[in-house]
N, CA, C and O atoms as a GROMACS GRO file, in nm:
protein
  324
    1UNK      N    1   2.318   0.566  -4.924
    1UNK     CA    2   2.252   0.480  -4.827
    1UNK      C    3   2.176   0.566  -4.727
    1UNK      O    4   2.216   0.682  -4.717
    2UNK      N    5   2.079   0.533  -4.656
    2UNK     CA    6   1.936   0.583  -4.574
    2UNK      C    7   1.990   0.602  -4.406
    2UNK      O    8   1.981   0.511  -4.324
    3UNK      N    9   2.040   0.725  -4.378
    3UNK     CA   10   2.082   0.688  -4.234
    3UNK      C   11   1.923   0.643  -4.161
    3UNK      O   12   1.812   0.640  -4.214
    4UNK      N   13   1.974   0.606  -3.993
    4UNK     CA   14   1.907   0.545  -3.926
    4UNK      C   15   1.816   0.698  -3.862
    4UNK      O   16   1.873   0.803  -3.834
    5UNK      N   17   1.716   0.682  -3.855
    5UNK     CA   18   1.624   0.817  -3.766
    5UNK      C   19   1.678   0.789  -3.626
    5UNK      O   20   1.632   0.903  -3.627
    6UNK      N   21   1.712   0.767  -3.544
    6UNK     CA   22   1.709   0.761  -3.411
    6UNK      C   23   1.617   0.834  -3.303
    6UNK      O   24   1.590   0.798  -3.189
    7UNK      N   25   1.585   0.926  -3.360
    7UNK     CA   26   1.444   0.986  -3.270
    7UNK      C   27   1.371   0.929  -3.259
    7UNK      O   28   1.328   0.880  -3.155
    8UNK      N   29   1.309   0.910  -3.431
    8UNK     CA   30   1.225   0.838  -3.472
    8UNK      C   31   1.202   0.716  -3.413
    8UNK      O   32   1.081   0.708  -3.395
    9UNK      N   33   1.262   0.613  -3.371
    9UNK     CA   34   1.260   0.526  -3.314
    9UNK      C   35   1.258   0.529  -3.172
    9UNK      O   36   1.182   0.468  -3.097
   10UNK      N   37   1.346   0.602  -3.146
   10UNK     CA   38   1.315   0.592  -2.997
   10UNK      C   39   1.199   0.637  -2.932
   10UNK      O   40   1.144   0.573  -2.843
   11UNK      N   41   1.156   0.761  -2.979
   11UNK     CA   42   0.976   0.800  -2.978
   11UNK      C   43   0.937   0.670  -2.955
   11UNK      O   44   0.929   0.631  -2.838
   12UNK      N   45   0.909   0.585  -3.061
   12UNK     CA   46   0.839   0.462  -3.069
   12UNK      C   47   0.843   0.366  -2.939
   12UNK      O   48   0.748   0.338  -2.867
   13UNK      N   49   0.955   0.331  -2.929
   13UNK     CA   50   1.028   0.260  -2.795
   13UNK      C   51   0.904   0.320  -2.701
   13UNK      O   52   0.810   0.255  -2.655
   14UNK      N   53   0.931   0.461  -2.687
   14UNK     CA   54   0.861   0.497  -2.516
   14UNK      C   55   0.718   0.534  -2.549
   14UNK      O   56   0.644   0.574  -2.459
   15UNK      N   57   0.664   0.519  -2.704
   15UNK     CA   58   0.511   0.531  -2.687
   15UNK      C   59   0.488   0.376  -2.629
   15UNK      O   60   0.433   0.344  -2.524
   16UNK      N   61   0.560   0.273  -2.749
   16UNK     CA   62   0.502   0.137  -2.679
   16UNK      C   63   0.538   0.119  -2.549
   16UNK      O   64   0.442   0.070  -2.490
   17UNK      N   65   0.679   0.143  -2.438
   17UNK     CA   66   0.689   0.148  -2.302
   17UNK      C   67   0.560   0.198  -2.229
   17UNK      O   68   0.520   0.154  -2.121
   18UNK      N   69   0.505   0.286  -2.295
   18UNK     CA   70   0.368   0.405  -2.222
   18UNK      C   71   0.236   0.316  -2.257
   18UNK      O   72   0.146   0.308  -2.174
   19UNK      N   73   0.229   0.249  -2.384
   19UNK     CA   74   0.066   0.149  -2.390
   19UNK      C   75   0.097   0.060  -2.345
   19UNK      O   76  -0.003   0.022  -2.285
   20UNK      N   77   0.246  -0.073  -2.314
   20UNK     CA   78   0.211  -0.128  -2.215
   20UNK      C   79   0.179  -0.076  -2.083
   20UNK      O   80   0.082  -0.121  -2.023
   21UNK      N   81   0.254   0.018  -2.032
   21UNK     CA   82   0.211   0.022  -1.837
   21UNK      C   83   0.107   0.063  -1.856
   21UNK      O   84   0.039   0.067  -1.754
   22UNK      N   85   0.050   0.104  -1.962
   22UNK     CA   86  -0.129   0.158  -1.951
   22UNK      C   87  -0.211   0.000  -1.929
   22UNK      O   88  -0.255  -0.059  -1.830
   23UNK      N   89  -0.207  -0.027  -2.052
   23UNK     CA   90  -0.224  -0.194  -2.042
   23UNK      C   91  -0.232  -0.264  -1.904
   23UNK      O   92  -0.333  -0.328  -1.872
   24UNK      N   93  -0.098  -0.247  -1.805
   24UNK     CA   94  -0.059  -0.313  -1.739
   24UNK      C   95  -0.141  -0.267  -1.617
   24UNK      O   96  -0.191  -0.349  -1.539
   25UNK      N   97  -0.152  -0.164  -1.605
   25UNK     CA   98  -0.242  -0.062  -1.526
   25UNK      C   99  -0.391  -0.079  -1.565
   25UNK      O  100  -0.468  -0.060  -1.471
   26UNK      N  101  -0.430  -0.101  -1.648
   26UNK     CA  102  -0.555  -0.124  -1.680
   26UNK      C  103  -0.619  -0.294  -1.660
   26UNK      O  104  -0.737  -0.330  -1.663
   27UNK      N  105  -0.522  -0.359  -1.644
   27UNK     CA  106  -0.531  -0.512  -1.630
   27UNK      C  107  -0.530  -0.529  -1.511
   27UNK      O  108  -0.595  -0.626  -1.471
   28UNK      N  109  -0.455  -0.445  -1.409
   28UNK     CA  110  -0.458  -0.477  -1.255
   28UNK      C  111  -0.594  -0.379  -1.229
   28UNK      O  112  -0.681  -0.447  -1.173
   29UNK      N  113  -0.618  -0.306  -1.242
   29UNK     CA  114  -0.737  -0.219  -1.201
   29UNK      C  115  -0.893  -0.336  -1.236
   29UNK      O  116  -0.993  -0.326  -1.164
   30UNK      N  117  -0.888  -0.406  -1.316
   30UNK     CA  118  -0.977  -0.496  -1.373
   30UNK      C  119  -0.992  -0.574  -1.300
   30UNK      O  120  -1.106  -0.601  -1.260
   31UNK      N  121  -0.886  -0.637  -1.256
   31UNK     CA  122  -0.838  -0.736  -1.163
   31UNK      C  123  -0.874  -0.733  -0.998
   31UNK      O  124  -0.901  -0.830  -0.927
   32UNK      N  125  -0.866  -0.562  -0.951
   32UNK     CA  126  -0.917  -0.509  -0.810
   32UNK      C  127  -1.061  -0.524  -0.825
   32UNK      O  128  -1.119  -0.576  -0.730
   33UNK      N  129  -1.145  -0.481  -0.950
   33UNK     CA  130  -1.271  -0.448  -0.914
   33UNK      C  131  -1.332  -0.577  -0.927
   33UNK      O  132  -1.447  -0.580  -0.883
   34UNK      N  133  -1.283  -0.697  -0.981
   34UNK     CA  134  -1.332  -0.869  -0.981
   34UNK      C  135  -1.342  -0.856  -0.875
   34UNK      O  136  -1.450  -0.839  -0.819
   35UNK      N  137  -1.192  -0.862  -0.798
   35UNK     CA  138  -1.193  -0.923  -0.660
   35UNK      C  139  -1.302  -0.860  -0.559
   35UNK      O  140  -1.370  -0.918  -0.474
   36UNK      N  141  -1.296  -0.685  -0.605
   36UNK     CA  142  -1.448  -0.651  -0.503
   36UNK      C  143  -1.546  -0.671  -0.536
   36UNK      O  144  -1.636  -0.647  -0.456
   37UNK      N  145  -1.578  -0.724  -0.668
   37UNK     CA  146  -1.688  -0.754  -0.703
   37UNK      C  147  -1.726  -0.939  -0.625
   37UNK      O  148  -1.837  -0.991  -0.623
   38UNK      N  149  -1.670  -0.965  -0.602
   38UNK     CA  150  -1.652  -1.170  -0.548
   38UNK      C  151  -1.620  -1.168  -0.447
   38UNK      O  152  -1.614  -1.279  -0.393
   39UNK      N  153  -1.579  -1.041  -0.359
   39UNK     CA  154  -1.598  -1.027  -0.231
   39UNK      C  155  -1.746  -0.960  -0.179
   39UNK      O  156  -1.815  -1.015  -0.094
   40UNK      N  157  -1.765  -0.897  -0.211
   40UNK     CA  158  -1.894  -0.865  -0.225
   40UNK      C  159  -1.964  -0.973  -0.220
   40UNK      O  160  -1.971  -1.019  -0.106
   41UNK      N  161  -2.026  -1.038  -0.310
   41UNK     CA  162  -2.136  -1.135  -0.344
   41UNK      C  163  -2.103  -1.252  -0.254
   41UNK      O  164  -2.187  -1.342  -0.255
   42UNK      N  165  -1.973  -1.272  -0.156
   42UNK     CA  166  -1.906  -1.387  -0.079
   42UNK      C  167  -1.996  -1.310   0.062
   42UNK      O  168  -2.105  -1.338   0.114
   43UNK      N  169  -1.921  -1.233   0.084
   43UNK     CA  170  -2.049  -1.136   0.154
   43UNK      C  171  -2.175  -1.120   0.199
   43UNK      O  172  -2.196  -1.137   0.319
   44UNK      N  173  -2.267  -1.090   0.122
   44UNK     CA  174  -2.372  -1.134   0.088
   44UNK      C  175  -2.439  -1.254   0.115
   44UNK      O  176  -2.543  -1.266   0.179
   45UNK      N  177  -2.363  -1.355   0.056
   45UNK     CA  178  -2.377  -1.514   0.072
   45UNK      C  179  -2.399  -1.559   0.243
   45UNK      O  180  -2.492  -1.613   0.301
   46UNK      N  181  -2.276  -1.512   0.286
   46UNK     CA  182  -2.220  -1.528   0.419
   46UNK      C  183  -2.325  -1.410   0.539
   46UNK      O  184  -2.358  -1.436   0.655
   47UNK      N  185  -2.346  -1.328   0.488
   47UNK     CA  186  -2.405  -1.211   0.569
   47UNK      C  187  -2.350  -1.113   0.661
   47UNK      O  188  -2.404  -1.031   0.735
   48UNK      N  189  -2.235  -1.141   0.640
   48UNK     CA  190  -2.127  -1.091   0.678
   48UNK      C  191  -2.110  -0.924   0.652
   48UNK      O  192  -2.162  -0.873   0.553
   49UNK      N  193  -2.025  -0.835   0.758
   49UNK     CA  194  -2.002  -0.744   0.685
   49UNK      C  195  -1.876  -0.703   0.628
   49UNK      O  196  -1.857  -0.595   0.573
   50UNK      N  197  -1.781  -0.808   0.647
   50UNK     CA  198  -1.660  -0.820   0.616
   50UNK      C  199  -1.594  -0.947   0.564
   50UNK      O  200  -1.639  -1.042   0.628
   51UNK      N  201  -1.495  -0.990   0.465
   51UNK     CA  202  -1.479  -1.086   0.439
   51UNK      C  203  -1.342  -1.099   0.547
   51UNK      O  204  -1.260  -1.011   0.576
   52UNK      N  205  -1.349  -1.256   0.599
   52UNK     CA  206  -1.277  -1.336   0.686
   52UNK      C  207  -1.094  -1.282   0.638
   52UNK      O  208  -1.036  -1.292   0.529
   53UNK      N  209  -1.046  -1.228   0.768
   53UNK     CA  210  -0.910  -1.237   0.728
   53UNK      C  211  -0.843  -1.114   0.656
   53UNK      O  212  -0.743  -1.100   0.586
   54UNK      N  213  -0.960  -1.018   0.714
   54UNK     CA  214  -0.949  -0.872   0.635
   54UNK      C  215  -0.856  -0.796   0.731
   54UNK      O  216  -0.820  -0.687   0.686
   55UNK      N  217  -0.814  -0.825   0.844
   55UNK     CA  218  -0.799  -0.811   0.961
   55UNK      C  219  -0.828  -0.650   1.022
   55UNK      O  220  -0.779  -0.538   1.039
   56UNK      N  221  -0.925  -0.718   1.035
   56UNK     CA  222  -1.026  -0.624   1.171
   56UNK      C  223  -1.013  -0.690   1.281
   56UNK      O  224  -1.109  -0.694   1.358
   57UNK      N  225  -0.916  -0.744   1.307
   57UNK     CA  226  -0.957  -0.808   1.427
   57UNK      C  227  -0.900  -0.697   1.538
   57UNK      O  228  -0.811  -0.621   1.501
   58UNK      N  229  -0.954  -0.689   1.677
   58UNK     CA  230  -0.978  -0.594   1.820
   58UNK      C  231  -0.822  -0.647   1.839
   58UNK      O  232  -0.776  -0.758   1.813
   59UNK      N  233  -0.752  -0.527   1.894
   59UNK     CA  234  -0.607  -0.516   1.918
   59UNK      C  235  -0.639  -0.493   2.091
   59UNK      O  236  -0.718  -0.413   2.141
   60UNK      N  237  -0.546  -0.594   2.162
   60UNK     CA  238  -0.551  -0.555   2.302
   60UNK      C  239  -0.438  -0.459   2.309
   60UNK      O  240  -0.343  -0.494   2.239
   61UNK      N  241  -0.422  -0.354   2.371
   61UNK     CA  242  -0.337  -0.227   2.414
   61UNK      C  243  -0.245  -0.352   2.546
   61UNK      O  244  -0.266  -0.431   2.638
   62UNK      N  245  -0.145  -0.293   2.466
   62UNK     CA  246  -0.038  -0.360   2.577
   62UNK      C  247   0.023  -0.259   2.685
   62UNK      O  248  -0.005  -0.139   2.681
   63UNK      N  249   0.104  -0.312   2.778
   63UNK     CA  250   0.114  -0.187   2.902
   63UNK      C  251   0.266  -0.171   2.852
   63UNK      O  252   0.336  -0.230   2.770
   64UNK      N  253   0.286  -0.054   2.949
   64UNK     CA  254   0.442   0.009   2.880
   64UNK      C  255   0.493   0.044   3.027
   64UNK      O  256   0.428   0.106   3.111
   65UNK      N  257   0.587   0.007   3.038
   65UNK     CA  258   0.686   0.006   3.138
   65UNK      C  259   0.772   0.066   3.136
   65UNK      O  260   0.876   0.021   3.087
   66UNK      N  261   0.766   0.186   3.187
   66UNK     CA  262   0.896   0.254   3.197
   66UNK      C  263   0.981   0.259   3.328
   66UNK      O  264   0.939   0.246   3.443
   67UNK      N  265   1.115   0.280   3.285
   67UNK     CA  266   1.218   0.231   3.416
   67UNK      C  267   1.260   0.374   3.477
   67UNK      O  268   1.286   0.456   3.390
   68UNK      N  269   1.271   0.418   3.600
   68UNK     CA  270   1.320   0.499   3.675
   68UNK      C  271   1.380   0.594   3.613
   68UNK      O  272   1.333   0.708   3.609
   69UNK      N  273   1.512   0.554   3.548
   69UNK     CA  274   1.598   0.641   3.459
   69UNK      C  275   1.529   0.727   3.326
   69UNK      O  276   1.573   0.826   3.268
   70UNK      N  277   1.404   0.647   3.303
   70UNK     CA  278   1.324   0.728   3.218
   70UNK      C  279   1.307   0.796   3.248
   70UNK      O  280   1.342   0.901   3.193
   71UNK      N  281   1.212   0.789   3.401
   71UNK     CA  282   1.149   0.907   3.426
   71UNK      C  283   1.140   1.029   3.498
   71UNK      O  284   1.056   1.116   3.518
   72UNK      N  285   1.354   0.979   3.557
   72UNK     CA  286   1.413   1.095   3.577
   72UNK      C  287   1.479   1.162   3.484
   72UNK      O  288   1.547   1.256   3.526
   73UNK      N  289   1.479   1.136   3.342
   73UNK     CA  290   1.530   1.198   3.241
   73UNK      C  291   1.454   1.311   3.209
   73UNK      O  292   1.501   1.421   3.181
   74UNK      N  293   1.290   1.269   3.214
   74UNK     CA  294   1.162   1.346   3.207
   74UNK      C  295   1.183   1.502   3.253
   74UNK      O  296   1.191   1.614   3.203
   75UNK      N  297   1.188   1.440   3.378
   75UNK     CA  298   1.189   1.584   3.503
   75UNK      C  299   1.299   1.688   3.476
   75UNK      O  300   1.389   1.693   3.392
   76UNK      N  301   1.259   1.771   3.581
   76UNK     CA  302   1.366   1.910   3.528
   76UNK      C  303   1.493   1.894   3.611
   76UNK      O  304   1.482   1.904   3.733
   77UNK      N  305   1.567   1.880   3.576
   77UNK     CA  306   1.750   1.883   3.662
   77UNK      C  307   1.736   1.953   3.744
   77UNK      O  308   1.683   2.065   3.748
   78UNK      N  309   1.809   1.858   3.861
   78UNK     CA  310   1.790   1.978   3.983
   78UNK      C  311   1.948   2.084   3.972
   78UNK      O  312   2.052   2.058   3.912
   79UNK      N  313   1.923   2.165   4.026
   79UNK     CA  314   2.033   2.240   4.045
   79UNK      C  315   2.154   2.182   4.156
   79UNK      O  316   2.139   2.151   4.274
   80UNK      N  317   2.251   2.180   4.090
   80UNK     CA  318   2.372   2.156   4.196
   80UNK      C  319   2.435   2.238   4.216
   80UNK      O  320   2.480   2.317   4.134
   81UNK      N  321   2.457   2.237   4.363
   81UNK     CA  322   2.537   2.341   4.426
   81UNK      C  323   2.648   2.333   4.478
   81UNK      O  324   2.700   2.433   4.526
   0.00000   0.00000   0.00000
């Protein structure tokens, strides 16, 4: 009787594991350049230089408050005598 190759096979296993994520990788990459391609031409349409919701939107700087104990932690220790 014919033993089983087990290399042999398993090779196989991780070539096909390796052409799908190629596949899978090649289907999302297809998929990015649609979307910039239909953002683009939305673009265009609109006259825009950005499509809505890209978020660019202007960030106000918030203030920062620091408490006393901060900012005697900062400073240099005085010497005690």
């Amino acid at each position: 009787m014919a033993r089983s190759n087990y290399g042999f096979e398993k090779r196989q296993r991780e070539l096909s594991k390796e052409r799908k994520k190629e596949e899978k990788r090649q289907r999302k990459l297809d998929r990015k350049n649609a979307d910039q391609i239909s953002d683009g031409a939305t673009r265009d349409r609109l006259g825009q230089d950005a499509p809505r919701g890209s978020g660019t939107q202007a960030v106000r700087p918030s203030t920062v408050k620091t408490s006393s104990r901060t900012q005697a932690s900062t400073t240099s220790p005085a010497n005690p005598q």
